[in-house]
N, C-alpha and C positions, 0 to 999 in steps of 0.2 A: 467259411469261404476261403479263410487266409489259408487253413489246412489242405483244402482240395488245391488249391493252388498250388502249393510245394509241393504237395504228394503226385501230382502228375508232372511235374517238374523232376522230383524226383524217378520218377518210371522211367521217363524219356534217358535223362543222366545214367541209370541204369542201363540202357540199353545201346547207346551208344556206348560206356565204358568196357562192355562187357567184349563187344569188338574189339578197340584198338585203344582205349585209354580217351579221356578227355571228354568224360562226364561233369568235370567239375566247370569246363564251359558253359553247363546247362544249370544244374542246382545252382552254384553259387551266385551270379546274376540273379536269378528266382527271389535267391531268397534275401539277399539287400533289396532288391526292390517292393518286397513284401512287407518285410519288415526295417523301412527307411533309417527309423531312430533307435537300432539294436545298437549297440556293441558290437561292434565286427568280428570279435575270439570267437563270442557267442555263435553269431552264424557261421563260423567256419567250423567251429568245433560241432556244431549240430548237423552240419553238412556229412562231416566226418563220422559223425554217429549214423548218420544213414548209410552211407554210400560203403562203407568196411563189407556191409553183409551182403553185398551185389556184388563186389569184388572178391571176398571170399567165396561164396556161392558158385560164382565165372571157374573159381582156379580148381574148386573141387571137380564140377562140370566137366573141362579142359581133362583132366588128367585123365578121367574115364576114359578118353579118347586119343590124346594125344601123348607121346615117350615123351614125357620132362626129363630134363637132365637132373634130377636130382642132387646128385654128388656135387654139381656146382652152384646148384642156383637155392637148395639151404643155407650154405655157408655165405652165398650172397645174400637173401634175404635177411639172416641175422645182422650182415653189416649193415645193412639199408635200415634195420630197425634201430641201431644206433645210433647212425649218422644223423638217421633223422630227427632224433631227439637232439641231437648236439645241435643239428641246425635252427631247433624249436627254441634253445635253449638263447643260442646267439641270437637268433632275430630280440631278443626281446634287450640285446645288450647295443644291438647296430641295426639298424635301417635299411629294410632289401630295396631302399626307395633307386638305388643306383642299376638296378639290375630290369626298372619297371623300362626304361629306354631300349636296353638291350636286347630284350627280349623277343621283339616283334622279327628283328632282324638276325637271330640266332634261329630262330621259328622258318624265316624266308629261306635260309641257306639251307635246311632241314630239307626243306617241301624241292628246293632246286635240285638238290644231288639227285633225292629221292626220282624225280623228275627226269635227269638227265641219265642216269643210272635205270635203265627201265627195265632190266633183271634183276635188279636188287629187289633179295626177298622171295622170287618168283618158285624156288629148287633151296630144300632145306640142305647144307651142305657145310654141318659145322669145321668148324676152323682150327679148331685145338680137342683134347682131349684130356683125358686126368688133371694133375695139380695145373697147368695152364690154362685150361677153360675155368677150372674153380678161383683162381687169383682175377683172371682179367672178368668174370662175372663179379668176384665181392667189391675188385675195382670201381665198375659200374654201380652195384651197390652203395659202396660210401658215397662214390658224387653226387648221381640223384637222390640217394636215400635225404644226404645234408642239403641240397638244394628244396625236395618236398618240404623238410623241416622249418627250412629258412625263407622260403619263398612259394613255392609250389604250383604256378601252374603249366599245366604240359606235363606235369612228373610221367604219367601214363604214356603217353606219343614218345617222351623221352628215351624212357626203359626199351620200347620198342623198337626205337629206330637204332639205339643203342646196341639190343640182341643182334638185330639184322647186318649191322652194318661191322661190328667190333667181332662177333660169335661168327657167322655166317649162317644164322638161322633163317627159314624162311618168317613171312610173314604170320602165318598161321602157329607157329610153334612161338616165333617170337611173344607173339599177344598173348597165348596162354602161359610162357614164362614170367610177363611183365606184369599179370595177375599174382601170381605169388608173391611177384617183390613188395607191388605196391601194397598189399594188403599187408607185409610188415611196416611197411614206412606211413602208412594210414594209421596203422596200429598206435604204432608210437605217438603218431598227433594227436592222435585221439584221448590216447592215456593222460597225457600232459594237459589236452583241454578239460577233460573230465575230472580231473584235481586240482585244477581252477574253478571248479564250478561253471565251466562255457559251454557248457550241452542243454540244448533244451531236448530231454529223454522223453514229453509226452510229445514232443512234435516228431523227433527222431526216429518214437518205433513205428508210427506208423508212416511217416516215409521209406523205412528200410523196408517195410513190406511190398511197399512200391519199386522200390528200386531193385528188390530180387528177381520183383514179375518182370523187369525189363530187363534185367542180367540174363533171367532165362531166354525170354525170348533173342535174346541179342548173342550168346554165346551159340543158341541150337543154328541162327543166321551164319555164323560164324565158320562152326562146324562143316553144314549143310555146302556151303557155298566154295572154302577153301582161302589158299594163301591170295588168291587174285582180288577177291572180293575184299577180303583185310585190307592188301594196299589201295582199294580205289576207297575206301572208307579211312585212312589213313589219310590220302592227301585231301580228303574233305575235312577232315579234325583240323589239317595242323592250317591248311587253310582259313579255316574260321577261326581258327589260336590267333592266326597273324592278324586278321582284323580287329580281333576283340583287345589284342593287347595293345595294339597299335592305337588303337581308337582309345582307353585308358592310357595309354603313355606320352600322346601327343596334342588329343582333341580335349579330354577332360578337364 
């Protein structure tokens, strides 16, 4: 039962991730309250074991269809996969406990712009071009990459609103960029948990088989529908980011 439980936890996380990022609002809740008396590396590194192969699966998907900026956003993903280890590596020296406050209200000011700003996103109309698009991408890289490492949640809504707003991508381009990053900075977490021993592999393959049915379906949503439908799925993520962090930073 405990398995049917994540694994359709898992599908849903898939499916929302595969849109716009912030699947891990759905799994990682799941699966603490599933399993109340784990280890917490455990569930997250097992989360991490699922969720890679929905976000992989989304960026290969994505490319089919949409011009990735390649030339900038590989050498951004390889920073993201550093960072993130470096940030993996620190939390385990300092305490993201300072950043659990902050977060609801970094989330708010997100969801505001985005809000007030009601063309952002709307018309793909990047901003730079050669070496300037590839620095101020591996920019974005290193910070959220070391932020997912160190803390993580939102990485996905992050990288996003980050293309959109820093790049001038639309929405639709953006979300299938911010699948590439994250799927290095996933990476990373994931290698570090599974050399701890923090993956539970027989729960993990078969939630990843779960969570690619929802990548699919959430990516073809995706596709299908355009940059419009990303951002009203966008400010329903980071909307529910604000609750759920807020309610962990405040009420818990």
């Amino acid at each position: 039962m405990d398995l049917i439980t994540v694994s359709l936890a898992s599908l849903a996380a898939g499916f929302v991730d595969a849109i716009v990022g912030g699947g891990g609002l759905i799994l990682i809740p799941a699966l603490f309250a599933t399993f109340p008396a784990t280890h917490p590396a455990t569930l997250l590194g097992t989360n991490k074991g699922a969720a890679i192969w929905g976000t992989a699966l989304s960026t290969w998907q994505f490319s089919r269809r949409v011009d990735l900026r390649w030339a900038a956003l590989l050498p951004a993903a390889l920073a993201g996969f550093v960072a993130s280890l470096a940030g993996a590596w620190v939390v385990t020296v300092i305490s993201p406990g300072f950043l659990r406050k902050a977060l609801p209200f970094i989330l708010l000011a997100v969801l505001a712009y985005t809000l007030v700003k009601k063309e952002l996103g709307r018309t793909h109309a990047p901003c730079f071009s050669g070496s300037t698009e590839a620095l101020v991408a591996v920019a974005i890289g290193l910070v959220l990459g070391f932020y997912d490492g160190f803390f993580g949640p939102g990485t996905g809504s992050f990288f996003v609103f980050a293309l959109v707003r820093l790049l001038g991508y639309d929405f639709l381009n953006a979300s299938a960029s911010a699948k590439l990053l994250n799927t290095a900075t996933n990476l990373a977490a994931l290698t570090l948990f599974a050399l701890r021993g923090h993956v539970w592999w027989h729960f993990a393959v078969v939630m990843a088989l779960a969570n690619v049915v929802g990548s699919v379906a959430g990516t073809y949503m995706a596709l299908r529908h355009g940059a419009g439908f990303v951002r009203v799925v966008f400010i329903c993520v980071v909307g529910a980011l604000i609750l759920k962090t807020g309610f962990d930073a405040f009420l818990r």
